[in-house]
C-alpha positions in Angstrom: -39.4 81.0 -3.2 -42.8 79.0 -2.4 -43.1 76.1 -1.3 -44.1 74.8 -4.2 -41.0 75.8 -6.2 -39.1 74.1 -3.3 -41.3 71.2 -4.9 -40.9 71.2 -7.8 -36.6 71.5 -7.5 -36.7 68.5 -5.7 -38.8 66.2 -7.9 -36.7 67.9 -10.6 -33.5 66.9 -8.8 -34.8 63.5 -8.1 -35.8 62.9 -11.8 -31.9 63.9 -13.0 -30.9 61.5 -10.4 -32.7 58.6 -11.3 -32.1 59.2 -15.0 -28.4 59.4 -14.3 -28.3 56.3 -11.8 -30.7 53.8 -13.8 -28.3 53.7 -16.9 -25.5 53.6 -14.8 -26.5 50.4 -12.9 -27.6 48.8 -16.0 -24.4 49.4 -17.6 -23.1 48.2 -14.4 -24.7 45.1 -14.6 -23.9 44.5 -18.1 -20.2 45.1 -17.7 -20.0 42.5 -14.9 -22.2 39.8 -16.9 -19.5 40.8 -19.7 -16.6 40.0 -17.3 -18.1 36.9 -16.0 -18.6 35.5 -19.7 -14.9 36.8 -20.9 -13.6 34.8 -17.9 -15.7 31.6 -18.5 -14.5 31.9 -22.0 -10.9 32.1 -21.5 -11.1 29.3 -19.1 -12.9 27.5 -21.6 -9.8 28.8 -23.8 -6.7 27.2 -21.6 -8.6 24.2 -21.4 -9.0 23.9 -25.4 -5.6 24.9 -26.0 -4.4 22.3 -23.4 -6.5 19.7 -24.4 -5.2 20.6 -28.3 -1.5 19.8 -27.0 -2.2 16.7 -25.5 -3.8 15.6 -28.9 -1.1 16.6 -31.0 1.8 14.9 -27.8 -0.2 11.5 -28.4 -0.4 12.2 -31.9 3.2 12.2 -32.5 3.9 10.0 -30.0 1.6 7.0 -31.8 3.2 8.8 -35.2 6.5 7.8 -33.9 5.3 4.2 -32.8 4.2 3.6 -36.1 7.6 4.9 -37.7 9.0 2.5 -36.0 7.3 -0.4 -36.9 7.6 0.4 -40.3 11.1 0.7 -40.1 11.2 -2.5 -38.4 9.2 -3.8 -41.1 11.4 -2.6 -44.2 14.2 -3.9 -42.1 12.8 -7.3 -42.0 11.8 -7.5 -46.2 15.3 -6.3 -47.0 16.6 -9.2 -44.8 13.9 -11.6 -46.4 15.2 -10.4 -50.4 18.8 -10.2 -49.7 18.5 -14.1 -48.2 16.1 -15.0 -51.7 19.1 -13.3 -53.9 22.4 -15.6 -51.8 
């Protein structure tokens, strides 16, 4: 072998090398800004869902509040018609 096949091998071994590695870091780099966004967005997720259920606690809670004050009401004409019938 010369020393310019020597050469030539090596650039040719440095080429394969680089055209292996530069994908690989970029997928690299693109799985980790995909892990960084899917953690941010199930964060984002708890937070909704938790947020949701404290909605929907004082929801039902005001729900129930107005029940009963409409029971309260009913209760109150029923007393005022049976006392307009005696």
């Amino acid at each position: 072998m010369t020393e310019w096949t020597v050469v030539g091998v090596i650039v040719a071994l440095i080429g394969l090398i680089a055209s292996i590695v530069t994908p690989m870091l970029k997928l690299n780099t693109s799985i980790t800004k995909l892990t960084c966004a899917v953690e941010t967005f199930q964060k984002n997720l708890d937070e909704l869902i938790e947020k949701n259920s404290d909605s929907h606690t004082r929801l039902w809670q005001h729900n129930c509040r107005q029940d009963d004050t409409l029971n309260d009401h009913e209760t109150r004409i029923c007393v005022i018609e049976k006392s307009r019938c005696e």
